[in-house]
C-alpha positions as CSV (number, residue, x, y, z in Angstrom):
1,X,62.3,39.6,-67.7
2,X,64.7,37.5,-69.1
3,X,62.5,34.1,-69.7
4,X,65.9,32.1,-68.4
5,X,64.6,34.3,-65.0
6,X,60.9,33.2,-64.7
7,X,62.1,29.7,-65.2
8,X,64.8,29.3,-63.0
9,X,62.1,31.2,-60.6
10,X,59.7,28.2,-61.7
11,X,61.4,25.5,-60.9
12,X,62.7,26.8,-57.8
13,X,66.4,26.8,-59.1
14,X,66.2,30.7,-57.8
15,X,64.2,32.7,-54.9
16,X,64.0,36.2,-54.3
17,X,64.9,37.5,-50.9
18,X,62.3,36.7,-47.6
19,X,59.9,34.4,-49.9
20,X,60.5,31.9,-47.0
21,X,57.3,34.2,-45.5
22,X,55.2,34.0,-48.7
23,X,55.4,29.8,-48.5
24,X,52.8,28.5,-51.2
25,X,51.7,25.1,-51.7
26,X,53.2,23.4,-54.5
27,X,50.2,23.1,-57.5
28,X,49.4,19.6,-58.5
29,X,48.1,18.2,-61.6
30,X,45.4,16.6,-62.4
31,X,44.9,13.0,-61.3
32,X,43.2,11.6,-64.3
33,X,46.0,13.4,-66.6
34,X,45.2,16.4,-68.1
35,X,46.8,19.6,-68.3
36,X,43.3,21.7,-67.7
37,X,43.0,21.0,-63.7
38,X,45.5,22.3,-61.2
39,X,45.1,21.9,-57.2
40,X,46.4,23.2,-53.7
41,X,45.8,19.8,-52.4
42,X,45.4,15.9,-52.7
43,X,42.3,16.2,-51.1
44,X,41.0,19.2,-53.2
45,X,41.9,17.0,-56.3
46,X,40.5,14.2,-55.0
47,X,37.4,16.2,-54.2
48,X,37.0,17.5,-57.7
49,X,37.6,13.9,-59.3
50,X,34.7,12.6,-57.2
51,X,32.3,15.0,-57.5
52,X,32.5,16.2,-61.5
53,X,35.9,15.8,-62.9
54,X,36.5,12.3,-63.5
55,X,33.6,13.3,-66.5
56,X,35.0,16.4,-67.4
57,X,38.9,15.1,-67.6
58,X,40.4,14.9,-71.0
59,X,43.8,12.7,-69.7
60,X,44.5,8.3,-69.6
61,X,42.0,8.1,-66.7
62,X,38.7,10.1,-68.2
63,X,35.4,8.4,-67.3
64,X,33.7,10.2,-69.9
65,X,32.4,8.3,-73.3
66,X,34.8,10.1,-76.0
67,X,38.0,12.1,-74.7
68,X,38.1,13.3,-78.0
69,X,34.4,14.8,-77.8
70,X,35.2,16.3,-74.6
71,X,38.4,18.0,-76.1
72,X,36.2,19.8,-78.8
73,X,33.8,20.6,-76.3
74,X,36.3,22.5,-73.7
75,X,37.8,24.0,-77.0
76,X,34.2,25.5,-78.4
77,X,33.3,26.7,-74.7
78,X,37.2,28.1,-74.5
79,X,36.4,30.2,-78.1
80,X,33.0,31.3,-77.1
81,X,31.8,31.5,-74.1
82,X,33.7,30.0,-70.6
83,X,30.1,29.7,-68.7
84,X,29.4,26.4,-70.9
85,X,32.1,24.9,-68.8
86,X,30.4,25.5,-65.7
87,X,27.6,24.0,-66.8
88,X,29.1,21.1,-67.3
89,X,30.3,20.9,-64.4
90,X,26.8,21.3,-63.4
91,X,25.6,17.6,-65.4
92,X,28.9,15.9,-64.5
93,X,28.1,16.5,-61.1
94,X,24.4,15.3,-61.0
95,X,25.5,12.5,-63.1
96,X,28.1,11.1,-60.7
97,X,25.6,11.8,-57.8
98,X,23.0,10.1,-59.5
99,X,25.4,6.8,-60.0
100,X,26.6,7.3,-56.2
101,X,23.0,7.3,-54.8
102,X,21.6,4.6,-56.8
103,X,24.9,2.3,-56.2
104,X,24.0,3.2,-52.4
105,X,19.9,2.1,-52.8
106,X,21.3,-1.0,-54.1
107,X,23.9,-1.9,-51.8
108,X,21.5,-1.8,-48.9
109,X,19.2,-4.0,-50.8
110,X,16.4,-1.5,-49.6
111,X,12.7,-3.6,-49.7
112,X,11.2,-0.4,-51.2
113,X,12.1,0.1,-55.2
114,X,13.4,3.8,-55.7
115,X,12.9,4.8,-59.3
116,X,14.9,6.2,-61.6
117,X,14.0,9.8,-61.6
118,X,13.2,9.4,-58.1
119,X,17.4,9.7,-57.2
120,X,17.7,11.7,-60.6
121,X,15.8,14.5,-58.6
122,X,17.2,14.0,-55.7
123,X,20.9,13.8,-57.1
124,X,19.7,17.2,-59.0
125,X,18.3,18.7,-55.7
126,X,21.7,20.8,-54.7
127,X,21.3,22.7,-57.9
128,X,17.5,22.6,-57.6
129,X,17.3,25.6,-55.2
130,X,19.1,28.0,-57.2
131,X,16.9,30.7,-59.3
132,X,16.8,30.0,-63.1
133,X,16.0,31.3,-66.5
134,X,17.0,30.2,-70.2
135,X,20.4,32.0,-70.8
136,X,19.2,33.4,-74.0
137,X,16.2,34.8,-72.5
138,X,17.7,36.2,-69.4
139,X,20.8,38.1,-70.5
140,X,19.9,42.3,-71.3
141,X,20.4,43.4,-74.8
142,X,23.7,44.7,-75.5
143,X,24.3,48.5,-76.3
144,X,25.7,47.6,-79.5
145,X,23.1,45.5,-80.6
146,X,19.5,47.3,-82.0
147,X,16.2,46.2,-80.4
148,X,15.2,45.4,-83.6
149,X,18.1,42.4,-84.1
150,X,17.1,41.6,-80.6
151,X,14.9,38.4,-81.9
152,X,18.3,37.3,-84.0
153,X,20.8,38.2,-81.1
154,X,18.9,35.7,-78.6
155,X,18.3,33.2,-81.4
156,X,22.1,33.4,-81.9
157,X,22.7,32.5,-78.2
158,X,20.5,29.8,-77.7
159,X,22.2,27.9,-81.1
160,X,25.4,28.2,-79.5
161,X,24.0,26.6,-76.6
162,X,22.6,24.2,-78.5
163,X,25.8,23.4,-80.5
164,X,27.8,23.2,-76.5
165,X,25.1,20.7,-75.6
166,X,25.2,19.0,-78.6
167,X,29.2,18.1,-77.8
168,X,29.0,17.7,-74.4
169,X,26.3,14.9,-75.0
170,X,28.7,13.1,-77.5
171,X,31.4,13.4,-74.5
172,X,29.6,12.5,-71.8
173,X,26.1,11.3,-72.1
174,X,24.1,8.5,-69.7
175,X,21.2,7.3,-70.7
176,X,19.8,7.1,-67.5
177,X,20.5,11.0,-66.7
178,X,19.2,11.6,-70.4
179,X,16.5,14.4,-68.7
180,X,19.7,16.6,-67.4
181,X,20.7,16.6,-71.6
182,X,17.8,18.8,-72.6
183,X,18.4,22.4,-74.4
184,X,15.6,23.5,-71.7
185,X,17.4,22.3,-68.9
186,X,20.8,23.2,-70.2
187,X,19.7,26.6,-70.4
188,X,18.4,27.2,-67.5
189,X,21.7,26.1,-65.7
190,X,23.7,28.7,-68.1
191,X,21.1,31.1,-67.3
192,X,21.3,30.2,-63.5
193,X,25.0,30.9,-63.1
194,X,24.8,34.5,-65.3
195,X,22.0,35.7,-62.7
196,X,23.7,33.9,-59.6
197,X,27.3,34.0,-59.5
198,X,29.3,35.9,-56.6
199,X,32.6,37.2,-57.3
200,X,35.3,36.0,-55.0
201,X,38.6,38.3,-54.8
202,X,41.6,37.2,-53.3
203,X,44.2,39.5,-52.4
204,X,47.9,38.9,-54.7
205,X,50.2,37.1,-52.6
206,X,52.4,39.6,-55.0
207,X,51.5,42.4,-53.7
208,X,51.8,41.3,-50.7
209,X,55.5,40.4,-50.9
210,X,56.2,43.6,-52.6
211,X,54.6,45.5,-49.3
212,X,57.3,43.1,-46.8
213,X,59.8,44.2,-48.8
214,X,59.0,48.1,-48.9
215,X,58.2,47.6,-45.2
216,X,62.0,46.3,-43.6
217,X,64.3,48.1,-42.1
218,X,66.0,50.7,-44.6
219,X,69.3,48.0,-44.1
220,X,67.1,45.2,-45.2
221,X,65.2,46.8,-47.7
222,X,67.9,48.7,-49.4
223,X,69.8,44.7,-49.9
224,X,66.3,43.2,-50.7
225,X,65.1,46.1,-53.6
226,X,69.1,45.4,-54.9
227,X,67.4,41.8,-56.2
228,X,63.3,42.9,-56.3
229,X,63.5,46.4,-57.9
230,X,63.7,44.5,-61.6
231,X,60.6,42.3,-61.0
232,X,58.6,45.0,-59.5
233,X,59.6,47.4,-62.7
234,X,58.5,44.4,-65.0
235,X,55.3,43.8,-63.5
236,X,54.9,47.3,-63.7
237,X,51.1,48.3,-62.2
238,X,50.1,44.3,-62.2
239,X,52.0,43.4,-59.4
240,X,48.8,44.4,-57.6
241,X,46.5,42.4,-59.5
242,X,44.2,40.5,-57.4
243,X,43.3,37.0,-57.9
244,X,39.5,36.9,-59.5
245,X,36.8,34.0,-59.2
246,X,33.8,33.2,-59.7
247,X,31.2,30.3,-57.7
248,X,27.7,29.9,-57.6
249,X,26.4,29.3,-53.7
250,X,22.6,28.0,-54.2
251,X,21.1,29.8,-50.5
252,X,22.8,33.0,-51.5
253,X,21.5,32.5,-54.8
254,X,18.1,32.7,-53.2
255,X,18.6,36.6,-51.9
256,X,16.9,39.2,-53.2
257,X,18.3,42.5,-54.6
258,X,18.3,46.0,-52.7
259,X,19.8,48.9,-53.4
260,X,19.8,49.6,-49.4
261,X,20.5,46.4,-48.4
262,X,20.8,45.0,-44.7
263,X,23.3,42.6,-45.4
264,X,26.4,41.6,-47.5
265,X,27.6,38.6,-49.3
266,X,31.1,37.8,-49.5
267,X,33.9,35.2,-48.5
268,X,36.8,36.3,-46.2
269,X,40.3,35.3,-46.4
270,X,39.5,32.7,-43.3
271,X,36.9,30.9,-44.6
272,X,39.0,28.0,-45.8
273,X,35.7,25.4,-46.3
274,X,34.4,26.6,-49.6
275,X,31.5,28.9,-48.3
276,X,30.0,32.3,-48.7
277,X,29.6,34.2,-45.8
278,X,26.3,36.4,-45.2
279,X,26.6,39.1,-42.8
280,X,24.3,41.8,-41.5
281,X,24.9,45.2,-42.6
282,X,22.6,46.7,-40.0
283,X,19.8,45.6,-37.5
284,X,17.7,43.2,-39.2
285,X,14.1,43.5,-37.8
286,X,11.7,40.1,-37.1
287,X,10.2,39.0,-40.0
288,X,12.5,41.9,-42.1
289,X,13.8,40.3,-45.6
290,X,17.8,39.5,-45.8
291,X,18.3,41.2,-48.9
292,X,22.4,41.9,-50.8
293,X,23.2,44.4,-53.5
294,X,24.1,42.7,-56.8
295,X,25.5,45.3,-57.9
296,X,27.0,48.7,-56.9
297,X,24.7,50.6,-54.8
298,X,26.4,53.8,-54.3
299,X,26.0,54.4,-58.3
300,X,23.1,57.2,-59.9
301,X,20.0,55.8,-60.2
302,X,19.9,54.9,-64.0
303,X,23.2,53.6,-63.7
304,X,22.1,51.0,-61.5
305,X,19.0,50.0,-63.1
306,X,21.3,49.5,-66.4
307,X,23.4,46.9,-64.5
308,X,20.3,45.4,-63.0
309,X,18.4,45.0,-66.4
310,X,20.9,42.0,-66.9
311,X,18.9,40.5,-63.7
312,X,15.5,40.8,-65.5
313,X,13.9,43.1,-63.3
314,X,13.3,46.9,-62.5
315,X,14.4,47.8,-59.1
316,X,11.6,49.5,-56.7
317,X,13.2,49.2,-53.3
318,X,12.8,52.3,-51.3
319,X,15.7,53.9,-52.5
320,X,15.0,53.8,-56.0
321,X,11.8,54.7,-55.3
322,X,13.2,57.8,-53.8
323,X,15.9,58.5,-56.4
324,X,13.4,57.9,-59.4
């Protein structure tokens, strides 16, 4: 497409036909200035500020100790590996609780002294309940790499981590949260989001226009496709793209793996409050373990236990026990 098209699209200077159905919220930028963070909402914004970004924000308004520390962190994770961001996210946010709990212990002038790593644990606790291992240690060998570079390969991974912590503590270090700055701890929270995230898939409100269109009236449709037909021929097979995510949900972090599992983990299209949704697959006995499927169950058995080797763990549930 012509890119005179996808900006007058943009800005809102031109609209296809029956978009007044496919009404979007407008995205807005960051509050603190940079260009990295976009939102749905004021009050999703203003949620993210509070809770970790107001750290992790390179623009005017950045509460972190160097913005230009910060920028060469965002840039190593953004050239390496994206998870290093998520840890981040992962100190900035105990950080901010830590200041927010011990500005509340002090306000009500409680009698009893709190210390320190008193509301540092407690400020950490969200986190706390999620399962953990050092990145380096946790993630399976690659096919391409030989078990006999597998010493170098993992010694490789944790001095990346160590050169991501190593900017993100010149960007953003308290001396009062100096525990959360550790390499130990740092890689256990890496390590904790490559053996915990869920996926989150959100159908394309694309595709979905696409399908109104090809559903009118042959009248309507014929007019509409007049206008349509060029984008849907540019987009060619990505129109149906979905929209992918990623989020880490400590409880659901908690359940184990089956490959005949009695419930599912996922998050519908109405759950608009941030959570995961667990649901029972099938009757769930008393005293019966919820267990989800990390991974595709319907797959031959060495095919899953290949995909489950990045979990650290050989599968025995009944049905590879019957399939081995």
């Amino acid at each position: 497409l012509p890119q005179e098209v996808v900006s007058s699209l943009m800005n809102g200077e031109m609209a296809l036909p029956h978009t007044d159905k496919f009404l979007l919220p407008s995205p807005l930028s960051c509050p603190g200035g940079c260009q990295e963070a976009l939102y749905c909402s004021e009050s999703c914004a203003e949620a993210d500020w509070e809770s970790s970004h107001s750290l992790l924000c390179t623009g005017e308004k950045s509460e972190s100790v160097s913005r230009d520390a910060l920028g060469e962190f965002i840039k190593h994770a953004n050239e390496t590996n994206e998870i290093f961001l998520l840890a981040a996210k992962v100190i900035a946010f105990t950080i901010l609780r830590y200041r927010k709990l011990k500005a509340e212990h002090v306000n009500k002038q409680a009698k009893q002294s709190v210390s320190k790593q008193s509301l540092l644990l407690a400020a950490w606790k969200p986190v706390s309940i999620g399962y953990k291992r050092r990145w380096w240690d946790c993630i399976a060998l690659p096919e391409n790499v030989d078990p006999s570079d597998e010493e170098a390969f993992r010694m490789q991974l944790k001095n990346l981590a160590c050169t991501s912590l190593e900017l993100l503590k010149t960007a953003i270090f308290d001396k009062e949260c100096e525990a959360l700055f550790s390499l130990d701890i740092y890689g256990n929270i890496i390590g904790m989001f490559e053996l915990n995230n869920l996926d989150l898939v959100v159908a394309s409100p694309v595709e979905d226009y696409f399908l109104y269109i090809d559903d009118l009236p042959d009248a309507e449709k014929e007019a509409a496709e007049e206008i349509t037909r060029p984008f849907l021929d540019a987009l060619g097979d990505e129109y149906s793209d979905c929209c992918q995510g990623t989020a880490f949900f400590p409880l659901q972090s908690c359940i184990n793996h089956s490959c005949c599992p009695n419930a599912k983990a996922f998050k519908r299209e109405e759950d608009r409050d941030g959570q995961t949704v667990i649901i029972a697959s099938r009757r769930i006995s008393k005293n019966e373990e919820v267990t989800i499927s990390y991974i595709d169950e319907e797959l031959p058995y060495k095919e899953r236990q290949a995909l489950l080797a990045d979990y650290g763990f050989i599968c025995k549930c009944p049905k590879c026990l019957q399939d081995f």
